[in-house]
C-alpha positions as CSV (number, residue, x, y, z in Angstrom):
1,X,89.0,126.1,99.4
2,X,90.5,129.3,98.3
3,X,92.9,132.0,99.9
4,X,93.6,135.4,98.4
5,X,96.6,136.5,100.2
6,X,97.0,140.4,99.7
7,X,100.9,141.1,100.1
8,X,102.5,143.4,98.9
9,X,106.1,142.6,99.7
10,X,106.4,138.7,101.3
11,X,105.9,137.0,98.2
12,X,108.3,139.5,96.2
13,X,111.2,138.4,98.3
14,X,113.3,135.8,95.5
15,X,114.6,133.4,97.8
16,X,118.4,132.5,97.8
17,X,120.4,130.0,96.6
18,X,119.2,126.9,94.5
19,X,115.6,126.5,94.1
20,X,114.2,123.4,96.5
21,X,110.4,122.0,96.9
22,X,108.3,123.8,99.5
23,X,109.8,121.0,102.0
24,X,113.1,122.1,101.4
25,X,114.6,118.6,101.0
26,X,114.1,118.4,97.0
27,X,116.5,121.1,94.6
28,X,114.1,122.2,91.8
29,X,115.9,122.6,88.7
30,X,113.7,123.7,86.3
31,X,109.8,125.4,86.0
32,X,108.8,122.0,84.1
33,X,110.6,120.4,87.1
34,X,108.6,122.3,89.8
35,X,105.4,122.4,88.2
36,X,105.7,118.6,87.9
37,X,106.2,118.0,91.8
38,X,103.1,120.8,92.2
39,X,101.0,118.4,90.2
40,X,102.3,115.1,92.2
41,X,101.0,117.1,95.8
42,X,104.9,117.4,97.2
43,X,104.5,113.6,98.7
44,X,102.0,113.0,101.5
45,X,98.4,112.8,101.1
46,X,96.8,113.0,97.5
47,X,96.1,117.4,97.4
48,X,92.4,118.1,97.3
49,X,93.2,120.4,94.6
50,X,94.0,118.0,92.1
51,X,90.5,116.5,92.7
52,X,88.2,118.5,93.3
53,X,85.9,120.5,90.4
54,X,84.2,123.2,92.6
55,X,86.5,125.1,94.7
56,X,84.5,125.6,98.6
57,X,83.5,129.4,99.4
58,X,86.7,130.4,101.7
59,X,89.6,133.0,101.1
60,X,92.4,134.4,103.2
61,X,93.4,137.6,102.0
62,X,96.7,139.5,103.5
63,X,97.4,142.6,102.8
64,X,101.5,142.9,101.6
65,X,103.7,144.7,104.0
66,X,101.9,143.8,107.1
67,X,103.5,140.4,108.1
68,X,106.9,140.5,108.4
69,X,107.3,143.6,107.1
70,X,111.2,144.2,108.3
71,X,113.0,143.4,104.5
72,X,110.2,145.1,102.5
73,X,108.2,148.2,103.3
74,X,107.4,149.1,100.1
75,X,106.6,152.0,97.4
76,X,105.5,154.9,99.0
77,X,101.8,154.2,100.3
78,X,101.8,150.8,98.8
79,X,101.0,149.4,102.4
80,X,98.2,151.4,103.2
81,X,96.6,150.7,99.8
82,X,97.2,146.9,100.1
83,X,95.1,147.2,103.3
84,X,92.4,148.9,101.8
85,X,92.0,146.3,99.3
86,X,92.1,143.9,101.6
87,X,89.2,145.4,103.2
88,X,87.2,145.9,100.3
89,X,87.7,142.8,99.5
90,X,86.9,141.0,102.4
91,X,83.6,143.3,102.6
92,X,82.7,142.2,99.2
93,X,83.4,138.3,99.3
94,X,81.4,138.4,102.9
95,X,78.5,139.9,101.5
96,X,78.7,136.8,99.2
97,X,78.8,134.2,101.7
98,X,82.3,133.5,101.6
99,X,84.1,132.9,104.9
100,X,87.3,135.2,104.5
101,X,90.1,134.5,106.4
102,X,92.4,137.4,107.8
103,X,96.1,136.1,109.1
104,X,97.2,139.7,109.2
105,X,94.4,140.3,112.1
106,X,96.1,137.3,114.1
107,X,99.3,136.5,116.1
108,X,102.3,137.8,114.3
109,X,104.3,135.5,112.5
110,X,107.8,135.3,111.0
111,X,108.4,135.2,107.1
112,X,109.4,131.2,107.5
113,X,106.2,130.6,109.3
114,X,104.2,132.6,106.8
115,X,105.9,130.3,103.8
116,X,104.9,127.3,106.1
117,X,101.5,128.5,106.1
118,X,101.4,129.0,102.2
119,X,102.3,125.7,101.7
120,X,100.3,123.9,103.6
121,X,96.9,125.7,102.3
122,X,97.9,125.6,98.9
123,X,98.5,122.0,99.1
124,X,94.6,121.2,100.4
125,X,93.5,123.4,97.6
126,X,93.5,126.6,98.7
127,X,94.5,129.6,96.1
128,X,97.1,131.9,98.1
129,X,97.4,135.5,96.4
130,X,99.3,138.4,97.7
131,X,98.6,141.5,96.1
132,X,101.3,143.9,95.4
133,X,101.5,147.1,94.6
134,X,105.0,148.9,92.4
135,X,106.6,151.5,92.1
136,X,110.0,153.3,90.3
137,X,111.5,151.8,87.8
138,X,109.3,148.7,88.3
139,X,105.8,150.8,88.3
140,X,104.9,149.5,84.6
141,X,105.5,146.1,85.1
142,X,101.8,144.4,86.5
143,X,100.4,141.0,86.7
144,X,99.9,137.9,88.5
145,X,102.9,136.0,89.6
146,X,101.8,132.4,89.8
147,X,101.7,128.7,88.0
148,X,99.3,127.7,85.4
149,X,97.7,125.0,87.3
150,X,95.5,126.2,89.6
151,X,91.9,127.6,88.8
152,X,92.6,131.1,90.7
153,X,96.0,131.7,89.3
154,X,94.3,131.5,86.2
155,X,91.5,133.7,87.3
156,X,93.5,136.3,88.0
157,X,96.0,136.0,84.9
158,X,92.8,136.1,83.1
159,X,91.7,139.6,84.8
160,X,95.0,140.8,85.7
161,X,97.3,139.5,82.7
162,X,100.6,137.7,83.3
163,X,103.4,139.6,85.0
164,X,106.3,139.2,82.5
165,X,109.0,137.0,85.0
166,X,109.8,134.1,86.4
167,X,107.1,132.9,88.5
168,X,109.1,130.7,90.2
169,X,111.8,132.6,91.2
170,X,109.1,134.3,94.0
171,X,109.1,132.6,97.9
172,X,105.2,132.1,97.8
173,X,104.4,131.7,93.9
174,X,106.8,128.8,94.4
175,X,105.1,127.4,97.2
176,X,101.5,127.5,94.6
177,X,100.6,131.0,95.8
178,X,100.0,133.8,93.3
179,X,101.7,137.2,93.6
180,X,99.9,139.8,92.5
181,X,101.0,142.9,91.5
182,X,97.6,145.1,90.4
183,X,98.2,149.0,91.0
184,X,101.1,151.7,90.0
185,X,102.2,153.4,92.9
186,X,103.4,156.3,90.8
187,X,99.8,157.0,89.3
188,X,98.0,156.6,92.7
189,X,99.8,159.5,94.7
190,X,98.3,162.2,91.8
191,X,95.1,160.6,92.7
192,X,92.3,162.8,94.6
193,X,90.2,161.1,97.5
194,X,87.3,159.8,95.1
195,X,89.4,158.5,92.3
196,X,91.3,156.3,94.7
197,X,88.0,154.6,96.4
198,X,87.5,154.0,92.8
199,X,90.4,152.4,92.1
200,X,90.6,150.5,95.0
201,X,86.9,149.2,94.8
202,X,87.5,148.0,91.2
203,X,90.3,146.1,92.2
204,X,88.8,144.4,94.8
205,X,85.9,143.7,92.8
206,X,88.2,142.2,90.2
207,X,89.9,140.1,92.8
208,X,85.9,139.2,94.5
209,X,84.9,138.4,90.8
210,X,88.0,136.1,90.1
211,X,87.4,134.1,93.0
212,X,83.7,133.6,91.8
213,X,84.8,132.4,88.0
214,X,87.7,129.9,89.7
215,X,84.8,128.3,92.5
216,X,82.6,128.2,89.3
217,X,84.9,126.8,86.9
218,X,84.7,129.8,84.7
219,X,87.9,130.3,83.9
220,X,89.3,130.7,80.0
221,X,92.7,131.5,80.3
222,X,95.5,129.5,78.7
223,X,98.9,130.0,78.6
224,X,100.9,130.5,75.6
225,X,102.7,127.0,76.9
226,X,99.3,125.6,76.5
């Protein structure tokens, strides 16, 4: 199972103080460390993830800024463009036969209950990415915030390239999720009407089309860890 999760600001937030597993009981003190327990399913059940070969046809994508949004609202029209991704998106998957799931278009829910969510899909196997959009200082800097391990991450690394930080210094990326940060803020306000369906509809066909290659097991990118 698969969820894109389109966010632009939740899975930005770096989380405070010393880095603990998703249950919040075990410090993390080091990527190898974290990317270990990943592998090891966080206790509990054996993660379907680390078994199965073909990923099932479903993906939740949330657009950033529109779950607890009260921290983080934001480059200028980075919201509204998340949102039109995440429609595309969802359009395009559908038409696919993929069942898309859309947390965004159900009850509210707090940031803590959001992280609770992440982990608990990403542990049965199902690829959370929150797409991002930046701005400022920060506008050059693109790429998909995630692990190695699992088959979308690497998907969208492949298609996306790797954003050059700390994976796991990001709430959700942490938690197995993949932050995605796939547009410039800065070059999208001096774009007309047209240009900006196009660039929205390319991304969302890049995100549609990475999905496909991680369900498929066409996926060939490696990281320079190996």
């Amino acid at each position: 199972m698969l969820v894109l999760s389109l966010s632009a600001g939740l899975a930005r937030r770096p989380e405070r103080g010393p880095r603990t597993s998703p249950r919040g009981d075990q410090p993390v003190e080091s990527e190898k460390a974290l990317c270990a327990e990943q592998r090891r399913g966080f206790g509990g059940p054996k993660p379907v993830w680390r078994t199965c070969t073909r990923v099932a046809k479903c993906v939740a994508i949330v657009p950033g800024h529109w779950i607890d949004p009260a921290h983080e609202k934001g480059a200028p029209g980075e919201a509204e463009f998340n949102l039109e991704i995440a429609d595309r998106a969802t359009d395009k998957l559908q038409a696919q036969g993929w069942r898309v799931l859309r947390p965004d278009r159900e009850a509210r829910v707090g940031w803590d209950q959001y992280l609770q969510w992440v982990n608990g899909k990403t542990r049965w196997g199902v690829s959370v990415v929150e797409i991002h959009g930046q701005g400022g200082a920060y506008a050059h800097l693109l790429g998909a915030i995630a692990d190695d391990i699992r088959p979308m991450n690497q998907a969208l690394k492949e298609r996306f390239g790797d954003y050059p930080g700390r994976w796991y210094d990001y709430s959700v990326a942490r938690r197995g999720g993949c932050v995605l940060e796939c547009f410039n803020t800065e070059e999208l306000a001096d774009m007309d009407e047209k240009t900006r369906d196009r660039h929205a509809d390319k991304i969302a066909g890049d995100i549609a089309a990475a999905a496909r290659d991680a369900a498929t097991g066409y996926v060939t990118y490696r990281s320079e860890s190996g």
